[in-house]
C-alpha positions as CSV (number, residue, x, y, z in Angstrom):
1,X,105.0,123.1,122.2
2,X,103.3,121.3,125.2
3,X,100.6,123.2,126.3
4,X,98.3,120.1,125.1
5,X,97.1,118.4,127.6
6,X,96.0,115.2,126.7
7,X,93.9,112.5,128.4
8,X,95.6,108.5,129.4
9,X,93.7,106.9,126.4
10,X,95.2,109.8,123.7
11,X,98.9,108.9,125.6
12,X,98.4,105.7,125.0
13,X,96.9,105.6,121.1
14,X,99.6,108.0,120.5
15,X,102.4,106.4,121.9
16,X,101.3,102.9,120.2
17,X,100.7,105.1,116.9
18,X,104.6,106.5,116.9
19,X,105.7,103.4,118.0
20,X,104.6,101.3,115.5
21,X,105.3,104.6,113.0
22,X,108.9,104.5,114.1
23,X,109.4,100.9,113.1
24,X,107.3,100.6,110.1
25,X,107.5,104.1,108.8
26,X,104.0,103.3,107.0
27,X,100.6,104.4,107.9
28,X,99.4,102.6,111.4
29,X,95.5,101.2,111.4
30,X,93.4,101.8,113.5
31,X,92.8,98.2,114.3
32,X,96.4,97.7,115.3
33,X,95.8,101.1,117.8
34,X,92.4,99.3,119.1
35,X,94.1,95.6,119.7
36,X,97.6,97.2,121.5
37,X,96.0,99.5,123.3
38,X,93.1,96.7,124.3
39,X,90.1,98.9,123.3
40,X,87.3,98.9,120.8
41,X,88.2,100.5,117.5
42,X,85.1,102.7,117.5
43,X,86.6,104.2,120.8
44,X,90.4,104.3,118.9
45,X,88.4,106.3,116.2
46,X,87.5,108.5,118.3
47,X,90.4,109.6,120.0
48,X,91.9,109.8,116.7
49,X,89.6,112.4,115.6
50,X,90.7,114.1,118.7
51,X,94.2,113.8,118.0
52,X,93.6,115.0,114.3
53,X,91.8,117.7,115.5
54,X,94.9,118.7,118.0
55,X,97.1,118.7,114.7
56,X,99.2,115.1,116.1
57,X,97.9,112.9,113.5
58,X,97.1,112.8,109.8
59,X,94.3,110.4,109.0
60,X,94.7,108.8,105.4
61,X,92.1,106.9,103.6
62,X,92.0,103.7,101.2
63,X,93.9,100.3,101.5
64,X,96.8,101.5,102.8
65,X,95.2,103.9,105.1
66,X,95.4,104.3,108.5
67,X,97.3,107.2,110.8
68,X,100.3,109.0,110.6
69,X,101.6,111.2,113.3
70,X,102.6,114.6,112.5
71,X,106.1,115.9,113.5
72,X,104.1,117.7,116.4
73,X,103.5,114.5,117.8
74,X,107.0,113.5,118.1
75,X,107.6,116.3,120.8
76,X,104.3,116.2,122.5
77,X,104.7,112.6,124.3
78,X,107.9,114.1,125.9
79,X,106.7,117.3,127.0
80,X,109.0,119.5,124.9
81,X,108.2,123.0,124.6
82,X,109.4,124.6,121.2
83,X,109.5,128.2,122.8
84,X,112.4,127.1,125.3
85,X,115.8,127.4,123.0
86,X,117.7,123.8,122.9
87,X,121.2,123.7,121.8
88,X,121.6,121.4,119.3
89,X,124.0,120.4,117.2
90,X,124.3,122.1,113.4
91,X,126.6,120.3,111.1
92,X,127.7,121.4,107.1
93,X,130.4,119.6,105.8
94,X,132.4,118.0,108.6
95,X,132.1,121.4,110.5
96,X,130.0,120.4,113.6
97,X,129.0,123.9,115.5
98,X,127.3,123.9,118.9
99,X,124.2,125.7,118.1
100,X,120.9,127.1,120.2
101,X,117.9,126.6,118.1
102,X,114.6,128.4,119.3
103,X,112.3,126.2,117.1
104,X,111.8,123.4,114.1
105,X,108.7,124.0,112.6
106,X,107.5,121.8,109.8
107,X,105.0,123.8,107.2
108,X,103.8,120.5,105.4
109,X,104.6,116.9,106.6
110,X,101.5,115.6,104.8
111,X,103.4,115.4,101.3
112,X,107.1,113.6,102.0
113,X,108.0,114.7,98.7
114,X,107.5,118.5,99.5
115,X,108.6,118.4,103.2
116,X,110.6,121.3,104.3
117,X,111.9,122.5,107.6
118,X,111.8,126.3,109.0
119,X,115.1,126.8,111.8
120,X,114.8,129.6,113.8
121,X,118.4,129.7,115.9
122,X,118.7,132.2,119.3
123,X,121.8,133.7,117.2
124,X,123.2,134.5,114.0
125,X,124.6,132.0,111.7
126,X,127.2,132.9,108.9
127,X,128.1,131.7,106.1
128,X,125.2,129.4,105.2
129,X,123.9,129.5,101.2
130,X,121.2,127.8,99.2
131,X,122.0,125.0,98.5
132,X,124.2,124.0,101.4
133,X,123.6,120.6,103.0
134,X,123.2,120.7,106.3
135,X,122.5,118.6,109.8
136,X,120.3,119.6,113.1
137,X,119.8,117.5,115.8
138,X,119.1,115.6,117.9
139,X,116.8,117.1,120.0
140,X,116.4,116.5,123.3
141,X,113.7,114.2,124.1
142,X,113.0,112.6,120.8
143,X,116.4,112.9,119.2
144,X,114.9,113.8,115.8
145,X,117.3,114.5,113.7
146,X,117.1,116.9,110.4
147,X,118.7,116.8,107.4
148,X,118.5,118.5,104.4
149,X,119.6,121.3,101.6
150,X,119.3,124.9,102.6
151,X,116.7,126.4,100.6
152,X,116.2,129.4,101.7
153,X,118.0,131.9,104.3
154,X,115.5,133.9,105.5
155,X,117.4,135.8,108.1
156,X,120.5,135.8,110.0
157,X,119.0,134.1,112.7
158,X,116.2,131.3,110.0
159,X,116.9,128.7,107.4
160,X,114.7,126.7,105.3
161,X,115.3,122.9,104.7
162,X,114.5,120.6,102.1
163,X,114.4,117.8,104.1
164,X,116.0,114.6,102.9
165,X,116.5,113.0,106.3
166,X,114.2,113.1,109.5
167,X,114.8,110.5,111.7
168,X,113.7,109.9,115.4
169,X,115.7,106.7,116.4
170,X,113.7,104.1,118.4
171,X,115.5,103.8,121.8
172,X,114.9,100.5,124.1
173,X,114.7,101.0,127.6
């Protein structure tokens, strides 16, 4: 997913942006970005459109506006690539199967009401209906976790998740 190469101020408005996103889970102001990251907020704005236009951020208007990253931003800090397959962990029920997943791609995050999840695993999965509730995760990196009910297999090898639960737990260091 990495091929983005960003500059040290889109880094930093970034990282402040899921930072403050992780703890809040709200839309994060630009005037927050601007006063963390010690800049003006006309220069925040404008690395925000960059950002926007680089598909990491959602910009919302009104009162409580602000931005909100996109689950492409959640990898992109830690250099994850989506085309190298992870193995991550696939739970449904209290079966817990070791499980190499090529790629998580999220459609629509704009909407948390409609949010769903495509999983494209390295190998076949069996025995995985609509309806099914299911686990993935973590990731590396990010540990995002997804959770959800199957709402679609596409393929042997590609599920489609209503996602419930998405969760990228804040880790001190």
């Amino acid at each position: 997913m990495n091929d983005i190469e960003l500059t040290d101020t889109q880094c930093e408005a970034l990282s402040i942006l899921l930072e403050r996103y992780r703890e809040t889970e709200e839309p994060v102001s630009g005037s927050y970005i601007a006063e963390k990251a010690d800049r003006s907020p006309s220069t925040i704005s404008k690395y925000m459109k960059e950002l926007r236009s680089l598909s990491l951020v959602v910009s919302l208007r009104g009162q409580k506006g602000g931005y909100r990253p996109t689950a492409k931003a959640f990898g992109v800090l830690d250099g994850q690539d989506v085309d190298e397959s992870e193995s991550l962990f696939l739970v449904q029920g209290y079966d817990r199967v070791d499980m190499v997943v090529r790629s998580i791609d999220f459609p629509n995050v704009i909407d948390a009401e409609s949010c769903v999840a495509d999983i494209l695993f390295d190998e076949p999965i069996e025995g995985y209906e609509v309806g099914d509730l299911v686990l993935i995760g973590p990731t590396p990196g990010t540990n995002l976790v997804v959770g959800g009910e199957v709402v679609r297999v596409d393929s042997p090898v590609e599920l489609r998740v209503d996602v419930g639960v998405l969760e990228a737990p804040v880790t001190e260091e």
